[in-house]
C-alpha positions as CSV (number, residue, x, y, z in Angstrom):
1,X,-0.7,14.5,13.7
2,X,0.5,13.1,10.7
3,X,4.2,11.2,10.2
4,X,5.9,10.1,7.6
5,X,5.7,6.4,6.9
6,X,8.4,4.1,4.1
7,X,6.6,1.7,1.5
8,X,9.2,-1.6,0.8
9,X,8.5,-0.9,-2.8
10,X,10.5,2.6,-2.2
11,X,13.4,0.0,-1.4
12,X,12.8,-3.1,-4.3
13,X,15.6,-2.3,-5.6
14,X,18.1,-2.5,-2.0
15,X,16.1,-5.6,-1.0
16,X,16.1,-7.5,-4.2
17,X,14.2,-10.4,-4.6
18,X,10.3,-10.8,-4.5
19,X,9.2,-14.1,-3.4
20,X,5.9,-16.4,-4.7
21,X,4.6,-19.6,-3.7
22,X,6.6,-22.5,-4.4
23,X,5.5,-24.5,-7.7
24,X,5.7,-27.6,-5.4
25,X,2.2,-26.2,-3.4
26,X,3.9,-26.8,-0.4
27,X,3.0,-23.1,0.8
28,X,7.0,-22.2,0.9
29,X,8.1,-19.4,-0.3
30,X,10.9,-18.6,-3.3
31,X,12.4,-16.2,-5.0
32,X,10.8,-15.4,-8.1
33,X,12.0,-12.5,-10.1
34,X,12.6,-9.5,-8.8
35,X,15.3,-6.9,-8.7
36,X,18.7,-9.2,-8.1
37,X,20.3,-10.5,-5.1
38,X,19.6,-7.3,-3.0
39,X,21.8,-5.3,-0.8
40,X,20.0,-6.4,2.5
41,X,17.1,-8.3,4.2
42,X,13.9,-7.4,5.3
43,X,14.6,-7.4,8.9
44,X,17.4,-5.0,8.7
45,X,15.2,-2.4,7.6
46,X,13.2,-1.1,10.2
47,X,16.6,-0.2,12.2
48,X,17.2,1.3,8.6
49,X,14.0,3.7,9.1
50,X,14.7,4.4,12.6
51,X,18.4,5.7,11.9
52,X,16.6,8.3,9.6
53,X,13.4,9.1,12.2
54,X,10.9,7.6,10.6
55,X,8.4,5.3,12.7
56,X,5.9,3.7,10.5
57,X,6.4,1.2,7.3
58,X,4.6,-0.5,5.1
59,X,5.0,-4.1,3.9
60,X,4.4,-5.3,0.3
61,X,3.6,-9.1,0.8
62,X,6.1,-10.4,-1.6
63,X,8.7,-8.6,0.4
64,X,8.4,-11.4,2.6
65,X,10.8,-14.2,2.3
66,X,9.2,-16.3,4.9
67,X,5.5,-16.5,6.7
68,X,6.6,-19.4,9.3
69,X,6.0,-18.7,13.2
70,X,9.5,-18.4,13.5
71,X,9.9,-15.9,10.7
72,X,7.1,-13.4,11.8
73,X,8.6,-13.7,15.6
74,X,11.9,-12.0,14.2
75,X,10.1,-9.8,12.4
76,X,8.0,-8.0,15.1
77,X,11.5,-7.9,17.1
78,X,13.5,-6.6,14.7
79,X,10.4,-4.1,14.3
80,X,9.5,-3.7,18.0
81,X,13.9,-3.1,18.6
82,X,14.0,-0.1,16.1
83,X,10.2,1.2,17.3
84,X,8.6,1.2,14.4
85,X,5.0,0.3,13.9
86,X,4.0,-1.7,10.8
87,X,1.4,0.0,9.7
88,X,0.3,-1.7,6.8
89,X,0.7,-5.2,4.6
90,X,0.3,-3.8,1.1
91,X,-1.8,-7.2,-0.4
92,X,-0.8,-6.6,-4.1
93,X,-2.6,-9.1,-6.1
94,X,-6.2,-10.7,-6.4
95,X,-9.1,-9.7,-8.3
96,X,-12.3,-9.8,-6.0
97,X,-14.5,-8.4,-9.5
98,X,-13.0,-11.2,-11.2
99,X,-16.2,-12.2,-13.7
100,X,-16.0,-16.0,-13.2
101,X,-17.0,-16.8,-9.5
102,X,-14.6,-19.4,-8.7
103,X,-11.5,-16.8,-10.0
104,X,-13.5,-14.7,-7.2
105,X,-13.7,-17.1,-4.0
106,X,-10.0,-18.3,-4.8
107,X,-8.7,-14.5,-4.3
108,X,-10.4,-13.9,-1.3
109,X,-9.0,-16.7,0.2
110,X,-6.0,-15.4,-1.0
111,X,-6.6,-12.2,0.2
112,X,-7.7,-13.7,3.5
113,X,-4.5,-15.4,3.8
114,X,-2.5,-12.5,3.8
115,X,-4.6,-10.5,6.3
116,X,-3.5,-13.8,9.0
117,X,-0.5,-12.9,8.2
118,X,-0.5,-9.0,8.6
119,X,-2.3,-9.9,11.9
120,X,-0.1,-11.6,13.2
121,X,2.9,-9.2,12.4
122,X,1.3,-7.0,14.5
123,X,-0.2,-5.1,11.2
124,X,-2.5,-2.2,12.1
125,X,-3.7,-2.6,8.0
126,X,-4.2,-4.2,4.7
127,X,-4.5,-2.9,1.9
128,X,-6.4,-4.3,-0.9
129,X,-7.3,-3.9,-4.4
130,X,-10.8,-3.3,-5.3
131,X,-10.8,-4.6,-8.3
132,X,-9.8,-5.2,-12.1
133,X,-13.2,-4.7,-13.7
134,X,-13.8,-1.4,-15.1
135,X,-16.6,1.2,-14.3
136,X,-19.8,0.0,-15.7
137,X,-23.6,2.2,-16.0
138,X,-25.7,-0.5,-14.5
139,X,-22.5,-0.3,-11.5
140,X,-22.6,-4.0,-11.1
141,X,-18.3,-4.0,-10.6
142,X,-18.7,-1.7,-7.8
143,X,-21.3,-3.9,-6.0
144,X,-19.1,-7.0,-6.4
145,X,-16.3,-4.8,-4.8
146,X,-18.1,-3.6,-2.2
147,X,-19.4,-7.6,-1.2
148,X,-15.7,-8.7,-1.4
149,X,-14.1,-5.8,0.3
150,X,-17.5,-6.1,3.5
151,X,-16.3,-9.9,3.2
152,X,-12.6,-9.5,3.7
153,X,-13.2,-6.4,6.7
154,X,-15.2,-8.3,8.4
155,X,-12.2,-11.4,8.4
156,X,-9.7,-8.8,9.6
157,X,-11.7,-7.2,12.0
158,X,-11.9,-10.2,14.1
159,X,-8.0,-10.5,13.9
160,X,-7.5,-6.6,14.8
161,X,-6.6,-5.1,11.3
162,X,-8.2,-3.0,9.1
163,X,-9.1,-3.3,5.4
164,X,-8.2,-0.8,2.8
165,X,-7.8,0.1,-0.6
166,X,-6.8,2.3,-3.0
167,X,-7.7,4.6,-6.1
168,X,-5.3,1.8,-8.2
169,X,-6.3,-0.6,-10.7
170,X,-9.3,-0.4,-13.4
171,X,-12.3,-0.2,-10.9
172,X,-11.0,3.0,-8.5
173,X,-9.2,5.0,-11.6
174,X,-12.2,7.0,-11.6
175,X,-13.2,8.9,-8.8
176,X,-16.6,8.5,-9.4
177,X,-16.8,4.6,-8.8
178,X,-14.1,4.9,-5.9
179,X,-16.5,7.5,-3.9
180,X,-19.5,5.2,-4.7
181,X,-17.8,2.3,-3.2
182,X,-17.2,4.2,-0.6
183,X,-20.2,5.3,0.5
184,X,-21.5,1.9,-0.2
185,X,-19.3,0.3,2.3
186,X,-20.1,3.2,4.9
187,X,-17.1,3.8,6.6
188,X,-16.0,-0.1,7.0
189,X,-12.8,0.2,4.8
190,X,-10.6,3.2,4.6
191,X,-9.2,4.9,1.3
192,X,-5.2,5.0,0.6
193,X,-4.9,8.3,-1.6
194,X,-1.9,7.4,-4.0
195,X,-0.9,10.7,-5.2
196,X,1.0,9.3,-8.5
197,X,-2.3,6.6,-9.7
198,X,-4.0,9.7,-11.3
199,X,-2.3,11.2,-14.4
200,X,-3.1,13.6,-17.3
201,X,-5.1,17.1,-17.4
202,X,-7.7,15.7,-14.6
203,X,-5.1,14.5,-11.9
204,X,-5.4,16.8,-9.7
205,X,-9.1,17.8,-9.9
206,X,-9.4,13.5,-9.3
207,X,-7.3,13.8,-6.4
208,X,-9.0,16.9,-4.8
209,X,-12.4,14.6,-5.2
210,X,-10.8,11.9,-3.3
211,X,-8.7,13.4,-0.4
212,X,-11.0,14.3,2.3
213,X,-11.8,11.0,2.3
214,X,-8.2,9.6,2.6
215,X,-7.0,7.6,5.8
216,X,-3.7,7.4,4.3
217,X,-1.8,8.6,0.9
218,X,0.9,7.0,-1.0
219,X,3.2,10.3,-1.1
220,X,4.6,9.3,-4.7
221,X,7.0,12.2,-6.3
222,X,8.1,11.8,-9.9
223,X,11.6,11.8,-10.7
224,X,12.5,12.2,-14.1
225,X,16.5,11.7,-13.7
226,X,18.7,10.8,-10.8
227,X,18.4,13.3,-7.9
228,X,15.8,15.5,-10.0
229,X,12.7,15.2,-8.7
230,X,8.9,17.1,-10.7
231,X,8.8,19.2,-6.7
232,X,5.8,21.2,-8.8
233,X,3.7,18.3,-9.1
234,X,4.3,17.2,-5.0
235,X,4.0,20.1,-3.8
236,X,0.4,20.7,-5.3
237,X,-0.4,16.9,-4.2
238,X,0.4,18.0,-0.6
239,X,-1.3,21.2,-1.0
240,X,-4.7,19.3,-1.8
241,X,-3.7,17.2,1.3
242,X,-3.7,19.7,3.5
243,X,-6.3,21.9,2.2
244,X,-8.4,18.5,2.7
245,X,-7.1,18.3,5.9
246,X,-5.3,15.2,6.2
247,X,-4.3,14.2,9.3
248,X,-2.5,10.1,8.4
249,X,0.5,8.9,8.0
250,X,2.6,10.3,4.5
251,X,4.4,6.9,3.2
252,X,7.1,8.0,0.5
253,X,7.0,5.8,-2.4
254,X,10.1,6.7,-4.5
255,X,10.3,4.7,-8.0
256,X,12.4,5.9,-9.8
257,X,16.1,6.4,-10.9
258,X,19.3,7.1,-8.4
259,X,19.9,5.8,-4.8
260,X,16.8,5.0,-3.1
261,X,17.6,6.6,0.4
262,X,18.7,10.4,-1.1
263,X,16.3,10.8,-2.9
264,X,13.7,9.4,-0.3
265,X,15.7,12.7,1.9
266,X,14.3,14.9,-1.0
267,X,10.9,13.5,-0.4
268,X,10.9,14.1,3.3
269,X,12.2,17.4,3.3
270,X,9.5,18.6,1.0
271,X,6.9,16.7,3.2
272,X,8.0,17.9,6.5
273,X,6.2,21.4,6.5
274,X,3.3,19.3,6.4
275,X,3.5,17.6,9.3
């Protein structure tokens, strides 16, 4: 049955910083920008979810402040104490259609470095973007996708997680070159629906094209002004959820203004007759 699940990006604001590699190449982590000092740490928050019900988050990776042994042991406590799974390590970077080869092999060892990671957290996912090259006739981008994407799920399947991605960023922005992926990569990576990716007159005839084959959506509501949230626009993205019959895990992604947790409420509340 499907649950609802929390994306760390519904929370940058509450948990501050995002961290990047050290300039010193010494694989430490910093703070690098970001959203201020933060109100609390990444380990308080799955007790956070679990006060409010929900089991399931997902990571983005520079949410992490740390990737030592020591670091990832607290983690799956702190996670495995409040009983929520993590079900994903959102991989937010790297071009695997870069043009230049090098820019390519680079990324996926980026990439590849982040799935260890999500493995071992105890990550049942990843997900990764396809790719910054735009939709081309000849469909060259989507074939360098689909040999980066085979590449990097074959890596986490050895270490028990599985690769997906998303209709986000220049290649998977139109349904037709997300669907051809797809069905190039039969069945070896699953799809993240993002219900907010898609805008203008098409959106929802884009999304409808896509859902059936979603393993997990991105439950995004727009909120124009604090505590007001577009609930026509939702509800008609859950509508084509259901009447796709989705059965994963709904992770609220709030971005926008007023306090992160009410209005993350509103988003539930709207979500929970779908469940």
């Amino acid at each position: 049955m499907p649950e609802t699940s929390i994306s760390t990006w519904s929370l940058h604001r509450g948990l501050g910083p995002i961290y990047r590699p050290a300039a010193d190449g010494s694989g430490r982590l910093e703070p690098n920008g970001g959203f201020g000092a933060g109100q609390w740490p990444l380990l308080e928050v799955p007790g956070q979810l679990a006060e409010r019900g929900i089991r399931r988050i997902e990571i983005c990776h520079f949410h992490f402040p740390r990737i030592d042994a020591g670091y990832i042991a607290e983690l799956r406590r702190a996670l495995d104490f409040a009983g929520v799974e993590l079900f994903s390590v959102l991989i937010d970077a790297g071009d695997i259609t870069h043009p230049e080869a090098a820019h390519r092999e680079a990324d996926l060892s980026w990439i590849k470095g982040w799935i260890s990671v999500a493995a071992r957290c105890g990550a049942k996912n990843v997900r990764v973007i396809a790719g910054d090259a735009p939709p081309d006739p000849e469909g060259h981008a989507v074939r360098l996708s689909a040999a980066g994407l085979r590449q990097l799920s074959a890596y986490a399947q050895e270490r028990g997680v599985r690769v997906m991605t998303e209709n986000w960023h220049a290649l998977t922005m139109c349904p037709r070159s997300l669907l051809s992926l797809l069905d190039r990569l039969e069945g070896e990576v699953g799809l993240c629906a993002d219900f907010g990716n898609y805008r203008g007159p098409g959106k929802y005839a884009d999304l409808a094209a896509i859902m059936p084959r979603a393993h997990s959506i991105h439950a995004k509501a727009h909120f124009p002004e604090d505590s007001r949230m577009d609930r026509d626009d939702f509800l008609r993205c859950l509508d084509l959820s259901r009447e796709a019959g989705f059965s994963g895990p709904y992770t609220m992604i709030f971005d926008g203004p007023g306090d992160e947790w009410r209005s993350l409420e509103m988003i539930q509340e709207e979500i929970r007759p779908y469940l």
